[in-house]
Backbone as ProteinMPNN parsed JSONL, in Angstrom:
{"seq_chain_A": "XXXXXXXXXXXXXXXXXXXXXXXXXXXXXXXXXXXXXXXXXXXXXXXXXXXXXXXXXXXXXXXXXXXXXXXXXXXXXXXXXXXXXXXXXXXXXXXXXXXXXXXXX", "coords_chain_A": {"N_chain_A": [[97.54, 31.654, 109.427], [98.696, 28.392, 109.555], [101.146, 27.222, 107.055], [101.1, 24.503, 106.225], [98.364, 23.613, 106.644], [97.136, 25.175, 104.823], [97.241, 23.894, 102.376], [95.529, 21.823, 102.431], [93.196, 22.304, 101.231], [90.02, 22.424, 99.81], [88.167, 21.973, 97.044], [85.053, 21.44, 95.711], [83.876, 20.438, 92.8], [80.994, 19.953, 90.949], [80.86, 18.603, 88.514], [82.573, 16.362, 89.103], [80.776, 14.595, 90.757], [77.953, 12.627, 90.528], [74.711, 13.072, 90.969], [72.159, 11.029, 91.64], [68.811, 11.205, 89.812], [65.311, 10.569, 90.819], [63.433, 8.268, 89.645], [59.858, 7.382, 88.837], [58.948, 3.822, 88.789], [56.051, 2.702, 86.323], [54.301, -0.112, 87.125], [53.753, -2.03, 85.015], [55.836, -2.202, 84.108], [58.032, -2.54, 85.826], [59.005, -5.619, 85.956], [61.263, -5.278, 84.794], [62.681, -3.89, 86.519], [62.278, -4.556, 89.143], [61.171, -3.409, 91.315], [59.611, -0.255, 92.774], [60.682, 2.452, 92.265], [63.697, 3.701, 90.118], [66.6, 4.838, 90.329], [68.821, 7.313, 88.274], [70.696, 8.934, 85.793], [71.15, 12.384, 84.235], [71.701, 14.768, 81.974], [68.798, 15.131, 79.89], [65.967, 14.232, 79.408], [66.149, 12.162, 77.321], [68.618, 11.272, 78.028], [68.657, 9.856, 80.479], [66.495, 8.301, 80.211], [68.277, 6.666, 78.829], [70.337, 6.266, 80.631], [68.58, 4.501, 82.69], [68.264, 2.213, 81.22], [70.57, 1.091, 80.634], [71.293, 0.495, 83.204], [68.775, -1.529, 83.063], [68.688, -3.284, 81.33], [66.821, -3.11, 77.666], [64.636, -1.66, 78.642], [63.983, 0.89, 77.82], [63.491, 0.679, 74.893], [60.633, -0.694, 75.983], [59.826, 1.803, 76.08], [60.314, 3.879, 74.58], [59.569, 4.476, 70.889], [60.611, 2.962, 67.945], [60.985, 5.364, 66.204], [62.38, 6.831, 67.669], [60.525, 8.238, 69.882], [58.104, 8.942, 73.069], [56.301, 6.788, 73.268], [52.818, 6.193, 72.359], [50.851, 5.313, 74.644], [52.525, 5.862, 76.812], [52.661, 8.074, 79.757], [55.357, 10.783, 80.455], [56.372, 12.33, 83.374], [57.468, 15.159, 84.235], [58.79, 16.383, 87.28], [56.079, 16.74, 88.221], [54.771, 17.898, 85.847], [53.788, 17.31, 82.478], [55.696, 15.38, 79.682], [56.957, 15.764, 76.361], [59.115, 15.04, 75.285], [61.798, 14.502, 74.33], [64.138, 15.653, 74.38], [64.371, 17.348, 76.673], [65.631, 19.143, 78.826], [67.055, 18.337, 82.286], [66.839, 18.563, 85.673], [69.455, 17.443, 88.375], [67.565, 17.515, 90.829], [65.318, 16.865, 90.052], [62.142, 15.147, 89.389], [61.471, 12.24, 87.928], [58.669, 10.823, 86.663], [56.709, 7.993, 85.191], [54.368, 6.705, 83.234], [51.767, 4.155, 82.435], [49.651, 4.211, 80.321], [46.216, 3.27, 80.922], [44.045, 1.53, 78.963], [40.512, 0.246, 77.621], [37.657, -0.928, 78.0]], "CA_chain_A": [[97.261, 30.247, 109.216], [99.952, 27.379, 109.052], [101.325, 26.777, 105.419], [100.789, 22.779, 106.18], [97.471, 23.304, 106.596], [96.851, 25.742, 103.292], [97.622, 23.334, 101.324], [94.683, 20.768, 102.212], [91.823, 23.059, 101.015], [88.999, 21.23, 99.142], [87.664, 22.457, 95.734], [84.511, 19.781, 94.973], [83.424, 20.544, 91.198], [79.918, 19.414, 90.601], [81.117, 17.831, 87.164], [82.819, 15.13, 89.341], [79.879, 14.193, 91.226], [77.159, 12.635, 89.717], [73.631, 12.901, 91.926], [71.407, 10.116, 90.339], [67.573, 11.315, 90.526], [64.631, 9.083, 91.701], [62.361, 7.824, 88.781], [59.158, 6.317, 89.413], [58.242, 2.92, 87.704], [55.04, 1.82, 86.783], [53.636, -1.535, 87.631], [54.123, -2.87, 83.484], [57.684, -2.131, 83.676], [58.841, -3.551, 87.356], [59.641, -6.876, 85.889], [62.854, -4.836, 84.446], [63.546, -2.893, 87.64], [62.268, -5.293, 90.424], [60.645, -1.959, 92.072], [58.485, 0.658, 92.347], [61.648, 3.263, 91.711], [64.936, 3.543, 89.771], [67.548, 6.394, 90.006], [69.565, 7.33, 86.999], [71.221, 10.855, 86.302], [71.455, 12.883, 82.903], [71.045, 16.371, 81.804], [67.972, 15.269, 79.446], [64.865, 12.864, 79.502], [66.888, 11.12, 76.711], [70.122, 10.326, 78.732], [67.54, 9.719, 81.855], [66.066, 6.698, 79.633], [69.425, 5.47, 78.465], [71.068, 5.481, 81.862], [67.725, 3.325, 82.929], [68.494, 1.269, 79.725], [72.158, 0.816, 80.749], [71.3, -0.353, 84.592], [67.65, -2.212, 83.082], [68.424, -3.586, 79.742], [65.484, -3.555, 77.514], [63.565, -0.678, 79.684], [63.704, 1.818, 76.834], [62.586, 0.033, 74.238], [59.218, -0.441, 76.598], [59.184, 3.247, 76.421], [60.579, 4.541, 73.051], [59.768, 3.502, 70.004], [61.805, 3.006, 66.793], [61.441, 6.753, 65.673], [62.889, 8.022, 68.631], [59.653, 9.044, 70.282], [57.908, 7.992, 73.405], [55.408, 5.582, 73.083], [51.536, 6.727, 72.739], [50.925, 4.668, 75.861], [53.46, 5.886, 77.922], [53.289, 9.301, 79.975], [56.103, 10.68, 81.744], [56.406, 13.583, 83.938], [58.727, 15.767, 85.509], [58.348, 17.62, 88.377], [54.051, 17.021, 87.643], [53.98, 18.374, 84.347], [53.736, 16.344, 81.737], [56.872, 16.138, 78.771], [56.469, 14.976, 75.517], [60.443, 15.219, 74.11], [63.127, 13.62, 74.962], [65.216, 16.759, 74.82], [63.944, 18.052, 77.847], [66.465, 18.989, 80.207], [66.795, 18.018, 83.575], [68.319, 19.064, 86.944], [69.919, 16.433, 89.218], [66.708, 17.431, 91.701], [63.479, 16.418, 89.558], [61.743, 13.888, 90.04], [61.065, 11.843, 86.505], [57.57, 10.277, 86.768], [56.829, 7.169, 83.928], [52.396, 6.469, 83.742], [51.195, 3.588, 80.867], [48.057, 4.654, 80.088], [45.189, 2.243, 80.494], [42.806, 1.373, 78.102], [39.736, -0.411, 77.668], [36.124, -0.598, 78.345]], "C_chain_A": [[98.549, 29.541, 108.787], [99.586, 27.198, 107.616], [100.777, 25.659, 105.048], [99.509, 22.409, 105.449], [96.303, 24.275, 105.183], [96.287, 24.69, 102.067], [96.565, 21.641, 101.329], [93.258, 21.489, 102.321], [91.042, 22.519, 99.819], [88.222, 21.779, 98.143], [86.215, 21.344, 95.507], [84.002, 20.802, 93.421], [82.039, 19.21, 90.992], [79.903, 18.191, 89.343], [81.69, 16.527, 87.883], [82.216, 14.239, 90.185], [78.829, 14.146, 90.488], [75.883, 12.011, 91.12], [72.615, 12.408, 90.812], [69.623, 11.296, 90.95], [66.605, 10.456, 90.622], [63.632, 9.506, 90.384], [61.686, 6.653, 89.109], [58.634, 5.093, 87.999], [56.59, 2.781, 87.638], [55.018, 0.31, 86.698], [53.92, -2.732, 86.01], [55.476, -3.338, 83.596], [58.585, -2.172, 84.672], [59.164, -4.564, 86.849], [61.027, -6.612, 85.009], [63.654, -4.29, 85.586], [63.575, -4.122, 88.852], [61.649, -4.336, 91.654], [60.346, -1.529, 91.184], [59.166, 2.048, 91.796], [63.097, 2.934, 91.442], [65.946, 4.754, 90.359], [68.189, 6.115, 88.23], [69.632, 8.959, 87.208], [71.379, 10.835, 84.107], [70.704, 14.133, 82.459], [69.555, 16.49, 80.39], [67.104, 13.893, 79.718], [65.503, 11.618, 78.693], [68.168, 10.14, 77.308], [69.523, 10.257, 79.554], [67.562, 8.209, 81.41], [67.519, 6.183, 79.351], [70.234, 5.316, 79.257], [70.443, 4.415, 82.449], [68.109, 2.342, 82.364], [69.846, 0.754, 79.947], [71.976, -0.584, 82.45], [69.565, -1.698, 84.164], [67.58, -2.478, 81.719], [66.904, -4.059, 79.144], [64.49, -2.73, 78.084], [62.964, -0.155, 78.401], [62.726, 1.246, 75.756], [61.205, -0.339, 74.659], [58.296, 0.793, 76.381], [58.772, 4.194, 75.11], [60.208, 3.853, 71.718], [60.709, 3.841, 68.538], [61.921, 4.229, 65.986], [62.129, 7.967, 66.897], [62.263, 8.748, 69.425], [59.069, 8.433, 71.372], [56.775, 7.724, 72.994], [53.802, 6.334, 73.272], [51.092, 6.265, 74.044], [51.455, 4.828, 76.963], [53.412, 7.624, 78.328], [54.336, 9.69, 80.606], [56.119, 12.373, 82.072], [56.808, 13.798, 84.719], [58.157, 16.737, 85.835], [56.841, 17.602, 88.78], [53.728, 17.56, 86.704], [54.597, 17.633, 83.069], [54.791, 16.654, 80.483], [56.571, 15.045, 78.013], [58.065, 14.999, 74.567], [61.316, 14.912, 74.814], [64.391, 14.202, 75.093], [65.015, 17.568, 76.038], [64.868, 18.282, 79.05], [65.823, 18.82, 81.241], [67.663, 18.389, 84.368], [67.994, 17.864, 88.096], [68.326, 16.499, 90.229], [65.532, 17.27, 91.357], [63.303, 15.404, 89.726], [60.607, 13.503, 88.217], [59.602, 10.707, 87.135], [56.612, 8.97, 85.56], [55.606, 6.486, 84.516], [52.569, 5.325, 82.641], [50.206, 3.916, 81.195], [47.501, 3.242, 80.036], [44.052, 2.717, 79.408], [41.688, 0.31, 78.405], [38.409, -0.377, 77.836], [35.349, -1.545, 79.026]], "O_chain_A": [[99.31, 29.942, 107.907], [98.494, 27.074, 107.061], [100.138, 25.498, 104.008], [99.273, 21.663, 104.498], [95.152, 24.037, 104.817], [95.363, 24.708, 101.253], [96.734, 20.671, 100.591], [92.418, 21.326, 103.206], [91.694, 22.188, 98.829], [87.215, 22.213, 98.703], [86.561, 20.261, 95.035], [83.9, 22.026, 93.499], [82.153, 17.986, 90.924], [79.176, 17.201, 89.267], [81.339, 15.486, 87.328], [82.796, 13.194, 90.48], [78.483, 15.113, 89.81], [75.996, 11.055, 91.888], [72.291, 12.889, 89.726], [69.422, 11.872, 92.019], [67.011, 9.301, 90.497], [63.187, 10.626, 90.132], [62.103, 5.546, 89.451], [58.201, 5.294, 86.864], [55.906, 2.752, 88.661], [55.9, -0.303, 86.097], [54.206, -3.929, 86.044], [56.042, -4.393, 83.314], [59.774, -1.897, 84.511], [60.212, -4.783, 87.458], [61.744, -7.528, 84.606], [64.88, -4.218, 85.666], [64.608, -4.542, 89.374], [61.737, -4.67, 92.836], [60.39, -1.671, 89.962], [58.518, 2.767, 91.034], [63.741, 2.167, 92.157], [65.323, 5.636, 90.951], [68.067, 5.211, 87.403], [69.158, 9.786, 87.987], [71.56, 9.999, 83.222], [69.51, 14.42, 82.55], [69.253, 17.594, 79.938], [67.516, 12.808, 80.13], [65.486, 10.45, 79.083], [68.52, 8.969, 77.161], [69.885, 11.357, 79.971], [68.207, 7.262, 81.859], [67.766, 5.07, 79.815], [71.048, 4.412, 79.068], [71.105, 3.438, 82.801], [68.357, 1.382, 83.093], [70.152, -0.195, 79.225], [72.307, -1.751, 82.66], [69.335, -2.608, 84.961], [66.685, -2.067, 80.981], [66.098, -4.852, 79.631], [63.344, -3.171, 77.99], [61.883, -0.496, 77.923], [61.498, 1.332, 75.756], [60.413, -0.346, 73.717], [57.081, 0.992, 76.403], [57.783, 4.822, 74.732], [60.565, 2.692, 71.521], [61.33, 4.873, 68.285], [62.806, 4.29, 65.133], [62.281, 9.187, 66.973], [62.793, 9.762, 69.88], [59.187, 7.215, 71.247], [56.202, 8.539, 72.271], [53.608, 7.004, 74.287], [50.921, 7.271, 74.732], [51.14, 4.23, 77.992], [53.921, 8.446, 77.566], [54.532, 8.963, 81.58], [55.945, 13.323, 81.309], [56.824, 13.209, 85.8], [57.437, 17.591, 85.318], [56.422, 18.405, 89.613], [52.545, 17.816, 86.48], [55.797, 17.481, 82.841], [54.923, 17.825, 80.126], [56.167, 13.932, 78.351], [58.079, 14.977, 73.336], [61.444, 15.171, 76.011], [65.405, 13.731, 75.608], [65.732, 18.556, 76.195], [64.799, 17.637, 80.097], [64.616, 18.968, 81.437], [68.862, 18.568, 84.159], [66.921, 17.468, 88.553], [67.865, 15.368, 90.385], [64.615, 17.467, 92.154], [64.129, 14.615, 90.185], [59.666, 14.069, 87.66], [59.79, 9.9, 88.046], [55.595, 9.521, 85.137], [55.51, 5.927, 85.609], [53.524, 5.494, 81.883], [49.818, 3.937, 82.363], [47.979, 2.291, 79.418], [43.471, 3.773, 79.153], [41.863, -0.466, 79.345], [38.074, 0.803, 77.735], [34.172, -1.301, 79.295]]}, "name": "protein", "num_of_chains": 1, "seq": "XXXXXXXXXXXXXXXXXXXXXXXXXXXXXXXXXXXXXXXXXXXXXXXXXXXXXXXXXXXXXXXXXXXXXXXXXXXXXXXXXXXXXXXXXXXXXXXXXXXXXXXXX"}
């Protein structure tokens, strides 16, 4: 093999690519997004919500409330099973899922 062409060999490193994943809104909390899904990227449910929160000021706060927890009202679920902690890792390929619970009678 030519030397020339040695020397344009391509390394990619995952760390410098960032693959957002697809989170679904519900219907309460479209008048922050403007849609029915967001993306956002982050290795937990917590940096998930605060990349939302970065591109949809004001989201979080819909979601979280002031102890750091989400919201009785609010389910969300990755992959289809339901997560209740905001430490929850994540991999670039789940699919974050965000319910409000109805009430009423």
């Amino acid at each position: 093999m030519d030397e020339r062409f040695r020397a344009f060999r391509f390394t990619i490193h995952e760390s410098r690519f960032t693959v957002r994943m697809k989170v679904l809104i519900p219907s309460a909390l479209r008048s922050y997004t403007e849609r029915s899904e967001a993306e956002a990227n982050g290795a937990t449910l917590a940096a998930v919500l605060a990349d939302l929160d970065r591109a949809y000021p004001g989201i979080r706060f819909r979601m979280i409330d002031e102890q750091d927890r989400i919201r009785r009202h609010i389910r969300v679920f990755v992959n289809g099973e339901q997560v209740r902690d905001l430490a929850q890792p994540l991999a670039a390929t789940d699919e974050v899922i965000i319910v409000q619970a109805l009430s009423g009678g």
